[in-house]
C-alpha positions in Angstrom: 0.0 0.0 0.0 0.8 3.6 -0.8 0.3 6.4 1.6 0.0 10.4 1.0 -1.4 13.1 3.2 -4.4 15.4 2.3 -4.1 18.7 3.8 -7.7 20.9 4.2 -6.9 24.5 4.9 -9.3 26.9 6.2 -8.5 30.8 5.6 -10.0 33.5 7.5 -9.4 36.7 7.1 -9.0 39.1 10.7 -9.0 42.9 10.5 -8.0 44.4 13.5 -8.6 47.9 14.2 -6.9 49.3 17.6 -6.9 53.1 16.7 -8.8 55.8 18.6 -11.0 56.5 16.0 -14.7 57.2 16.6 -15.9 55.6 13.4 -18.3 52.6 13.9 -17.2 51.0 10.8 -14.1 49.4 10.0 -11.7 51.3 7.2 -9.4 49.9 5.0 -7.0 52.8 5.1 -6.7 53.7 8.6 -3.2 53.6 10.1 -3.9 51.6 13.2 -5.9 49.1 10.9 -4.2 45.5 10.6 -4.6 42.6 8.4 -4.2 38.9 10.0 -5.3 35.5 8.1 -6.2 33.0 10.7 -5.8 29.4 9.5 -7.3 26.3 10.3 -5.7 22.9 9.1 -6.3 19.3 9.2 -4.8 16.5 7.9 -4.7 13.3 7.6 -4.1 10.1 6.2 -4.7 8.5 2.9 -3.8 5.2 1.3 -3.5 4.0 -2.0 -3.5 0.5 -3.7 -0.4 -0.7 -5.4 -1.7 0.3 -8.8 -2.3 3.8 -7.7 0.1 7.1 -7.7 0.3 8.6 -4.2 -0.5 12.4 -4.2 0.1 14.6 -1.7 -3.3 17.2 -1.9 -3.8 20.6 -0.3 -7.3 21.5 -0.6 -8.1 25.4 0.1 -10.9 26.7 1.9 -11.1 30.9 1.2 -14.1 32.3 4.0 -16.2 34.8 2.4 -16.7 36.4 5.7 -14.0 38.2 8.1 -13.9 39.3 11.7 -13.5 42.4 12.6 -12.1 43.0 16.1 -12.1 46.6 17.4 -11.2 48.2 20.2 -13.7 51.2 22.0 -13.5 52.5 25.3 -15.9 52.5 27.9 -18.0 55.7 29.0 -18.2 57.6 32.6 -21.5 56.2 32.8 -20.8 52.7 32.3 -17.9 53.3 35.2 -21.0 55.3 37.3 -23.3 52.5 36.8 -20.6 49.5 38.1 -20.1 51.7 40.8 -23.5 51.5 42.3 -24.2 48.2 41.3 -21.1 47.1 43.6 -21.8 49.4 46.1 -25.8 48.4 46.0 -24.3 44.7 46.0 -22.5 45.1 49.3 -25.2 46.6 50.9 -27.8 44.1 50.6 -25.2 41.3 51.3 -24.4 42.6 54.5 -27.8 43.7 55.5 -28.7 39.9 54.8 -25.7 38.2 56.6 -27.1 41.0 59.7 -30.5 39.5 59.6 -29.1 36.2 59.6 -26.8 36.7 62.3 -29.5 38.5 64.3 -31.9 35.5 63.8 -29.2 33.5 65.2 -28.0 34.8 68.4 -31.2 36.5 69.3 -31.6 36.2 73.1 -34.0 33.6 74.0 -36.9 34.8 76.3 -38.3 32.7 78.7 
């Protein structure tokens, strides 16, 4: 028996845009713009009978779509609102580990 790998390649295409820029949508020609391919490979085995010629095949997949990773900073108002919701957080834990510790050592009338 003959043997010969088959290689399956997925291509993805990454755009990565880490600028400052306000714009929602991603631009080709912005500075802080970068283009990464992202591959995904498999491979395996194949085997051949005698009377067959082993070939080594690479089989491309191209992706029509693409990721777009982009960076965008947070507003005061999302910092505002994690503020109270820790602060609102704390509060009602402690106010329930109170009541439960009040429940639990409560003097005991007669």
């Amino acid at each position: 028996f003959h043997q010969a790998f088959h290689h399956y390649i997925k291509v993805v295409s990454t755009h990565l845009n880490m600028g400052s820029s306000s714009k929602s949508e991603y631009s080709v020609n912005d500075v802080n713009a970068v283009t990464v391919y992202q591959m995904l490979e498999q491979s395996q085995i194949v085997f051949y009978d005698e009377v067959n010629v082993p070939e080594a095949r690479f089989s491309y997949d191209m992706s029509p779509m693409s990721v777009v990773v982009q960076k965008e900073g947070r507003k005061w108002y999302d910092y505002l609102t994690s503020l109270c919701a820790i602060i609102g957080g704390t509060f009602t834990t402690l106010g329930l580990i109170d009541a439960t510790l009040y429940k639990v050592f409560k003097p005991k009338k007669l």
